[in-house]
N, C-alpha and C positions, 0 to 999 in steps of 0.2 A: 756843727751838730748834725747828724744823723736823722733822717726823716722816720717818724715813728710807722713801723711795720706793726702785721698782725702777726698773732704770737707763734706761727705754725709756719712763717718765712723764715729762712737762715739765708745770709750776705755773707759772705766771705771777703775780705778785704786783700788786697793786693800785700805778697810777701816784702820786707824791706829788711835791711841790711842788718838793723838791730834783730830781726828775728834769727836770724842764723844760729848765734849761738845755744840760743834754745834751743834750736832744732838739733842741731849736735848731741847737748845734752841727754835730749830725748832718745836718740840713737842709739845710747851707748846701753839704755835699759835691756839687761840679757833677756830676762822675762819676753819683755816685747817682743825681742829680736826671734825668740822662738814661736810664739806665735805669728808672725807677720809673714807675708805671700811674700815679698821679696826686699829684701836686707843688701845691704853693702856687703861688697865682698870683706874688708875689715873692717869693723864701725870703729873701732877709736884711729885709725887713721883721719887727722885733722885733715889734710893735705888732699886727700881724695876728695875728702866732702867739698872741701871750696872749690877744686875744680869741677866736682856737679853743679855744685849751683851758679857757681860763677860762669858756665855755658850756658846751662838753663837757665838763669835772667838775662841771655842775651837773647836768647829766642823769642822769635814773635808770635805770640797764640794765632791761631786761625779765626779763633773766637774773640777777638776784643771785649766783647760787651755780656758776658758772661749772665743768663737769667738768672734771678735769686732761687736755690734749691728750696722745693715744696717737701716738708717733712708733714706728715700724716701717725700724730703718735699712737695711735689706733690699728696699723697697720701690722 
C-alpha cells in the first residue's frame, strides 16, 4: 500500500511492460499527435515503438530516486 501523501503531491510510479500497450494506443490518437512537440516519425509502426522503449528501459536514469513533483493548482 502506498503511504498517504498530501493532496497537491503527484508520484509517478516506474513504467512496466504491461504499460506499453497503452502507450501505443495512446499513440496512435491523430488529434494528439497534432497537438504534441514531438511524435514518432510513424505512430502505427508497432516495431519502432518496442524498439524505443525496449532501449529506453535499458537505460539508467542519472536520477534513481526521482523527488515527488509539487503541483500548485493555484498556479
Amino acid at each position: 500500500m502506498m503511504k498517504k501523501q498530501p493532496a497537491n503531491i503527484v508520484q509517478l510510479r516506474d513504467v512496466t511492460d504491461s504499460d506499453l500497450p497503452i502507450f501505443f494506443e495512446q499513440q496512435l490518437d491523430a488529434d494528439a499527435n497534432q497537438m504534441a512537440a514531438f511524435t514518432a516519425k510513424e505512430p502505427t509502426d508497432r516495431d519502432a515503438f518496442d524498439t524505443h522503449w525496449n532501449r529506453s528501459s535499458r537505460q539508467v536514469s542519472p536520477h534513481p530516486a526521482h523527488p515527488p513533483l509539487r503541483f500548485n493548482p493555484f498556479f
